[in-house]
C-alpha positions as CSV (number, residue, x, y, z in Angstrom):
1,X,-80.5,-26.2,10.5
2,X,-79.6,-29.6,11.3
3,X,-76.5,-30.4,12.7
4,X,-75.3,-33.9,12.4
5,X,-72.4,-34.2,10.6
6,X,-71.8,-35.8,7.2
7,X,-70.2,-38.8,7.3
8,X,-69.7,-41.3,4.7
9,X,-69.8,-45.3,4.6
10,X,-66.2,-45.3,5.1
11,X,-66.2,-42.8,7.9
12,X,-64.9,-39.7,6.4
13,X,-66.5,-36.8,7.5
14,X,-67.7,-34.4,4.5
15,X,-66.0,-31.2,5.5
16,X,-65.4,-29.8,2.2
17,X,-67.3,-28.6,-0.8
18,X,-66.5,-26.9,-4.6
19,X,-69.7,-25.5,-5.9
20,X,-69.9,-24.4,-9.4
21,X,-71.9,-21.2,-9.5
22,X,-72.3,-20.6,-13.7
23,X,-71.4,-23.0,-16.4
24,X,-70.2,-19.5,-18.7
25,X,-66.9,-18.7,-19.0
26,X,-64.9,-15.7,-20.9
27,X,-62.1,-17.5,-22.2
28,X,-62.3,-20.9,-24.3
29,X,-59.4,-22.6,-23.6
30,X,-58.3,-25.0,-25.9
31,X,-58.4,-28.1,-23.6
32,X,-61.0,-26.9,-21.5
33,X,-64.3,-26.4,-24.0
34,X,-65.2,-25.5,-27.4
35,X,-64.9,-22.5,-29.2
36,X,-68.7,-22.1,-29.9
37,X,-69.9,-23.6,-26.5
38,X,-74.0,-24.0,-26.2
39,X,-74.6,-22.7,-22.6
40,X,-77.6,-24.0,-20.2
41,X,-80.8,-21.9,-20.1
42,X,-80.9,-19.8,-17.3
43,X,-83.8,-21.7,-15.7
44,X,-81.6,-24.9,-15.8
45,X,-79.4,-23.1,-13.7
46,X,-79.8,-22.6,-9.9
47,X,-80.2,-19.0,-9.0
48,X,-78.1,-17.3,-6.4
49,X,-80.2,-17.4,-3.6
50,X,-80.5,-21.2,-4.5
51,X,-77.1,-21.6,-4.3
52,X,-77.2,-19.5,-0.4
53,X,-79.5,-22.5,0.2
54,X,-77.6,-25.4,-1.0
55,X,-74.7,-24.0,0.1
56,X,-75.8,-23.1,4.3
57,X,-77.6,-26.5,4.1
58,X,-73.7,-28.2,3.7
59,X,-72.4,-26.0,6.1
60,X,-74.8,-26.9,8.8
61,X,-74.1,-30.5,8.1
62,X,-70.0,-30.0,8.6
63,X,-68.7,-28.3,5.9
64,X,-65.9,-25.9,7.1
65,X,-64.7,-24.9,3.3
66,X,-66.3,-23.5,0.2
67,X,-64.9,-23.1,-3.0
68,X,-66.3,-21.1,-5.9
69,X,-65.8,-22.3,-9.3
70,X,-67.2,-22.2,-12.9
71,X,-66.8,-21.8,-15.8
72,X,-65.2,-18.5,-14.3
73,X,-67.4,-18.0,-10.9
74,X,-66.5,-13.8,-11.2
75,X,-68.8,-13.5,-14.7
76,X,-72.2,-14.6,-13.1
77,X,-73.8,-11.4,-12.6
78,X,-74.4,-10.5,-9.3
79,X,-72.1,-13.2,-8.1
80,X,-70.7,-10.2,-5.0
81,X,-74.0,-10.7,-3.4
82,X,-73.5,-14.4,-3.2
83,X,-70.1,-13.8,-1.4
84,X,-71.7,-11.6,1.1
85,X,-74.4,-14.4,1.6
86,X,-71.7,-16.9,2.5
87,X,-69.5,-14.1,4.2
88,X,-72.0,-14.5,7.3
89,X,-70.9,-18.0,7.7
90,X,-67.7,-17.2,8.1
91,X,-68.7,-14.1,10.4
92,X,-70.7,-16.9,12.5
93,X,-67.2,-19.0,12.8
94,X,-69.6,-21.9,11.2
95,X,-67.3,-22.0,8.0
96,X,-63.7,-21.6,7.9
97,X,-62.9,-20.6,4.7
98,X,-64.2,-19.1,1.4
99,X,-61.9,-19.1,-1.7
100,X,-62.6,-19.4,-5.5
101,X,-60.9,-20.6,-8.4
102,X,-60.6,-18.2,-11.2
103,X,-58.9,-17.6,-14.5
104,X,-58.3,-13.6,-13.1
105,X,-60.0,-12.0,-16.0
106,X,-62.3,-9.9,-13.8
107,X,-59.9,-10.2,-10.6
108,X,-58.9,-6.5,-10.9
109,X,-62.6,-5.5,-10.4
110,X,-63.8,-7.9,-8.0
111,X,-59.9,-8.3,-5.5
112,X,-60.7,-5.2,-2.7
113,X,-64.9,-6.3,-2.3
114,X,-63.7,-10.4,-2.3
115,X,-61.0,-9.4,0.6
116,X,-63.2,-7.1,2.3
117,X,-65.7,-10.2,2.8
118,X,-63.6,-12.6,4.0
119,X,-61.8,-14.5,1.0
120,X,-58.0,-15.0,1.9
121,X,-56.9,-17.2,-1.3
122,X,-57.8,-17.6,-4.9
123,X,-56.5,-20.1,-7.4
124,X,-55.7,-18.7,-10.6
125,X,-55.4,-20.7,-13.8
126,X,-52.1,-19.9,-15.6
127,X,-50.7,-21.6,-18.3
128,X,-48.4,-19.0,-20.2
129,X,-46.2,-15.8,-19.3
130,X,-46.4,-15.3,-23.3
131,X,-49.0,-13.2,-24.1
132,X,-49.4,-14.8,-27.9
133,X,-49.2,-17.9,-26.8
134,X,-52.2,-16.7,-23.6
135,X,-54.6,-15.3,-26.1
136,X,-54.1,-18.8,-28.6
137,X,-54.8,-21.0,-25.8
138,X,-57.8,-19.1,-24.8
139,X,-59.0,-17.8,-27.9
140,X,-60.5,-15.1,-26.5
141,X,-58.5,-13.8,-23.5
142,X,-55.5,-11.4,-23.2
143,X,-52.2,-12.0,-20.6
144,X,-52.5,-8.5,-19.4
145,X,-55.9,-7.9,-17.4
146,X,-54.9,-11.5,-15.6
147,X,-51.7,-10.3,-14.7
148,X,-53.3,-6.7,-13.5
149,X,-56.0,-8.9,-11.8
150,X,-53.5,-11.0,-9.9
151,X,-51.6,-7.9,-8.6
152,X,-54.9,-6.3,-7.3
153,X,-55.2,-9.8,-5.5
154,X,-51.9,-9.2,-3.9
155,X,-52.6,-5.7,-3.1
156,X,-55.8,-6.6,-2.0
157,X,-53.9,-9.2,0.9
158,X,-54.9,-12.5,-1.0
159,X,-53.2,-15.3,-1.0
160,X,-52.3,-16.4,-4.9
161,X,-51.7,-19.8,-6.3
162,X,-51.2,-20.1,-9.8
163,X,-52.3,-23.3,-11.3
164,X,-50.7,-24.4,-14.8
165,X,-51.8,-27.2,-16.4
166,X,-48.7,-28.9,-18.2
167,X,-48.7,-28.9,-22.1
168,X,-45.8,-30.6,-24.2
169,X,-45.0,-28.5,-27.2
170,X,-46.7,-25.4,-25.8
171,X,-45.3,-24.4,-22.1
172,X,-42.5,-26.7,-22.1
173,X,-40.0,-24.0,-22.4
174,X,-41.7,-22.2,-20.1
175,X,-41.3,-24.2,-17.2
176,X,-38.4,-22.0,-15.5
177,X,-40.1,-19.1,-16.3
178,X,-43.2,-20.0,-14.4
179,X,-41.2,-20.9,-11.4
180,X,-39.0,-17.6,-11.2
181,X,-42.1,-15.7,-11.5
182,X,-44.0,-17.3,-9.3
183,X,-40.8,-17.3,-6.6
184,X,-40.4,-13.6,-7.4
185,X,-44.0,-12.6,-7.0
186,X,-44.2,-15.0,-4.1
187,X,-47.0,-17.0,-5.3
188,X,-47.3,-20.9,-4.6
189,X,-47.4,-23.2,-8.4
190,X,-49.2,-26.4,-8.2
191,X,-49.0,-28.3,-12.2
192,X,-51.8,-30.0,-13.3
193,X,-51.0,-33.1,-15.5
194,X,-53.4,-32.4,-18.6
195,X,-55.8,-35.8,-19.6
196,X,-54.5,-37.7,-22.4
197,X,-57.8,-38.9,-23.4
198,X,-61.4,-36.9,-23.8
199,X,-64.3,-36.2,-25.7
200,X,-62.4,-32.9,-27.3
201,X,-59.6,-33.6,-30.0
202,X,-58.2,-37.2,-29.1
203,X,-54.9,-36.4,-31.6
204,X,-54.2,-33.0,-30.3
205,X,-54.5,-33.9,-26.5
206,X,-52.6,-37.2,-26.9
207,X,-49.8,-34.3,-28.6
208,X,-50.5,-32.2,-25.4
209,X,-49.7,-34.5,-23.5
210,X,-46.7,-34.2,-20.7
211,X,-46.4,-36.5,-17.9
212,X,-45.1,-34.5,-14.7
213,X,-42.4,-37.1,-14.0
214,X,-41.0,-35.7,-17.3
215,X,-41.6,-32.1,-15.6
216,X,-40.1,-32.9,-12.2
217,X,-37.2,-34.5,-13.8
218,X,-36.4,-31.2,-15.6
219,X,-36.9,-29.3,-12.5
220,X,-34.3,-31.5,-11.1
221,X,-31.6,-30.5,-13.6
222,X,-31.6,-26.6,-12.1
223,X,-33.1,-27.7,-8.2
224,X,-32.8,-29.8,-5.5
225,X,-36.3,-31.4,-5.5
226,X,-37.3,-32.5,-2.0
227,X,-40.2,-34.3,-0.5
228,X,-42.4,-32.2,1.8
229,X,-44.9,-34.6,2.5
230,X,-47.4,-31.9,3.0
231,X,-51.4,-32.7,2.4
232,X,-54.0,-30.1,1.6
233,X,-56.4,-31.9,1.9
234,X,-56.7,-32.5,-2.0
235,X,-54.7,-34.3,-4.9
236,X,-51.7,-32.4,-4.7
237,X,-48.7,-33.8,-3.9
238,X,-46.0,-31.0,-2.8
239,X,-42.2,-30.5,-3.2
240,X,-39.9,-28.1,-1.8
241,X,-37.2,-26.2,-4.2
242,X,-34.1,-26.6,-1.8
243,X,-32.3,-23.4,-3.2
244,X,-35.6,-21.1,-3.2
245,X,-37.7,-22.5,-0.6
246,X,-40.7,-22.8,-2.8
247,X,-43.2,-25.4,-2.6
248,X,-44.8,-26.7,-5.7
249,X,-47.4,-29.0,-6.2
250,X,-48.2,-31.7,-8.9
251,X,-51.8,-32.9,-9.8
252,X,-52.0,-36.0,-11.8
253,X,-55.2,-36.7,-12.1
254,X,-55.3,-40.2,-13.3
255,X,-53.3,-41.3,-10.5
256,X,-55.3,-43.0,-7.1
257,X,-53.2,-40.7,-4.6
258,X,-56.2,-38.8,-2.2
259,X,-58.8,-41.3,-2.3
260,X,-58.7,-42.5,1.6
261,X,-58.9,-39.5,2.9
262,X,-61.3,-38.0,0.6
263,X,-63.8,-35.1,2.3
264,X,-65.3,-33.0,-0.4
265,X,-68.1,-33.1,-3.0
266,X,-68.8,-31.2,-5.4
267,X,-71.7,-29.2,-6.7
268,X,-72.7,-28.2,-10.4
269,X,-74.5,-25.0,-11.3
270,X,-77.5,-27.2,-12.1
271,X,-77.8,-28.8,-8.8
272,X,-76.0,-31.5,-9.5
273,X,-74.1,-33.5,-6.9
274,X,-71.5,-35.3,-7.4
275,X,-69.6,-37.5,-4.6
276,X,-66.8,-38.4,-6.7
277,X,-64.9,-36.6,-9.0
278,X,-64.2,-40.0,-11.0
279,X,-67.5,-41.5,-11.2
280,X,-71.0,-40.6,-12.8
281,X,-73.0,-41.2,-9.9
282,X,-75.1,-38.1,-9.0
283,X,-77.5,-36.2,-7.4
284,X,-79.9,-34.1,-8.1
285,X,-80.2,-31.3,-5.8
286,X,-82.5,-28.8,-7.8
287,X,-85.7,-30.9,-7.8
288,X,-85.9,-30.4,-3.7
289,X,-84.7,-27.0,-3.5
290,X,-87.2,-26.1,-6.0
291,X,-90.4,-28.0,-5.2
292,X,-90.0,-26.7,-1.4
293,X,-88.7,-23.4,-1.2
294,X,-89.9,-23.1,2.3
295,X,-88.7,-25.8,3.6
296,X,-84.9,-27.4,3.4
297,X,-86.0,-30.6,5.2
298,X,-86.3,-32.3,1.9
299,X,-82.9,-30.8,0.3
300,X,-80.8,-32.1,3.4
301,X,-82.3,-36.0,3.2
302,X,-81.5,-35.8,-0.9
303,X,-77.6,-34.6,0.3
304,X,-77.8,-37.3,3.3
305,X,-78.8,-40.0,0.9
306,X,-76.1,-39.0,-1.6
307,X,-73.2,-39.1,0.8
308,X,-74.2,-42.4,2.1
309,X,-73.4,-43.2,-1.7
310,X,-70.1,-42.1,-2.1
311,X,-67.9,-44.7,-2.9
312,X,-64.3,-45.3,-1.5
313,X,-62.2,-44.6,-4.4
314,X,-62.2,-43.2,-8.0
315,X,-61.2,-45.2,-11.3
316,X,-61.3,-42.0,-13.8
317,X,-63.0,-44.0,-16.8
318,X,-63.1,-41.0,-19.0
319,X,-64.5,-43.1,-21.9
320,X,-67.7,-42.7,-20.2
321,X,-67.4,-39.3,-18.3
322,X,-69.8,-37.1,-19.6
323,X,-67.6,-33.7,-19.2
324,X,-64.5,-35.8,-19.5
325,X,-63.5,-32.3,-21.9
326,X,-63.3,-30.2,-18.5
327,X,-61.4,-33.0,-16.4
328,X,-58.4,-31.2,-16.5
329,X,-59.4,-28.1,-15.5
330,X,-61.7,-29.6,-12.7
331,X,-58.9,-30.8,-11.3
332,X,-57.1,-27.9,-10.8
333,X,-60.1,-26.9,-9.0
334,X,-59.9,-29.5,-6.3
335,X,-56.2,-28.3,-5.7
336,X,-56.3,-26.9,-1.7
């Protein structure tokens, strides 16, 4: 496989990539997709030894992490036998770290094999301790498997960080909750500000809406709220809680903060590439892996020609952003 690094037109190398791996998901949260969601025919999607392809292609061009995403990544069947297939890169030293976004669900089942193949973190989404209020914000889901599935992580030796997107009028109250739990369980918190605009229920996510100034400035009236100035790489900005030593991070999507220094892409289960999180501009992916199976020379000029596209910043026009109804999540995924 080639080995010339990715690079784009404002020299950043390309060392990252999040690569959705099913569009299907168990829960339907409430800010995240509809109730009675029309999935893509399996033959739109790319099939797991598409993904080993698309994915080893980016790595042999430069890119040292992978994250799995969805929908939730752990209910695409099969989905262990993709981890082993990008287990070997990590085996080879060529990629330097494999983690996965989840919503925990299936965490309990899937913790000891994930560990045992390399995985050292996983972000879970979190938005409530209260199990009424967890099973009305995901319709369908239940507190208590998540919370067994993040103690099997812990068990397991994975690292946890619980992402919680911020909702006024439903986790407000909540807010010291989640950080004593989080402290107590030793688990990193990273609040993800939710979009106040979208394709899904204008009214009620204008109402959901809670800026994390408002957030940090409650934090402020229990802690001393410091700095850190630590990067991860991705949007998060990070504070320190002086009396607990926790760090917490805040995602605000909407804000320019990560742009210059940039290095990921991400992937949709469909092949799609996209450079920027903000912008429409894409790639398709698919149409090469398919019409040469044999042959990834064609598949690594389509990702070449793509990155040679990506642009220097975002400007998050979600008027026009076709899954503008996922942003918020999606950002949670780009968190570290």
């Amino acid at each position: 496989m080639e080995t010339a690094p990715l690079i784009d037109p404002f020299a950043r190398p390309i060392t990252y990539l999040r690569v959705s791996v099913t569009d299907r998901c168990d829960f339907r949260c409430s800010y995240c997709m509809a109730e009675h969601m029309q999935f893509l025919p399996k033959k739109e999607l790319l099939t797991l030894e598409e993904l080993d392809r698309l994915c080893t292609g980016f790595i042999g061009l430069g890119v040292r992490k992978l994250r799995v995403t969805g929908g939730e990544p752990l209910v695409r069947r099969g989905i262990l036998s993709f981890f082993t297939a990008m287990a070997r890169h990590l085996e080879t030293g060529a990629l330097d770290e494999l983690t996965l976004t989840t919503n925990g669900s299936q965490l309990a089942r899937f913790a000891d094999d994930l560990a045992a193949l390399g995985v050292r973190r996983v972000n879970v989404s979190l938005d409530t301790l209260d199990a009424t209020k967890f099973a009305e914000i995901t319709r369908w889901g239940r507190l208590e498997p998540v919370l067994e599935g993040i103690r099997a992580a812990t068990r397991a030796g994975l690292r946890v960080k619980i992402n919680t997107v911020a909702l006024k009028g439903f986790n407000e109250d909540e807010l010291f909750a989640l950080v004593d739990w989080c402290g107590a369980e030793g688990h990193d918190l990273t609040f993800i500000e939710v979009m106040p605009m979208g394709e899904m229920g204008e009214e009620q996510r204008l109402e959901q809406y809670w800026p994390l100034t408002d957030l940090r400035a409650r934090l402020a009236e229990r802690f001393t709220v410091t700095e850190t100035g630590e990067r991860s790489g991705g949007p998060a900005r990070y504070v320190r809680l002086t009396e607990t030593g926790q760090r917490l991070g805040f995602i605000t999507p909407l804000s320019h903060n990560f742009c210059e220094s940039c290095n990921r892409v991400r992937v949709t289960c469909t092949g799609e590439l996209f450079m920027c999180l903000g912008q429409e501009d894409s790639a398709d992916l698919r149409a090469p892996l398919r019409a040469r199976p044999d042959d990834d020379a064609a598949l690594i000029a389509a990702i070449r020609a793509a990155i040679a596209r990506k642009p220097k910043g975002h400007d998050f026009d979600y008027s026009r952003a076709h899954v503008s109804g996922q942003m918020s999540r999606h950002m949670s995924h780009t968190g570290g």
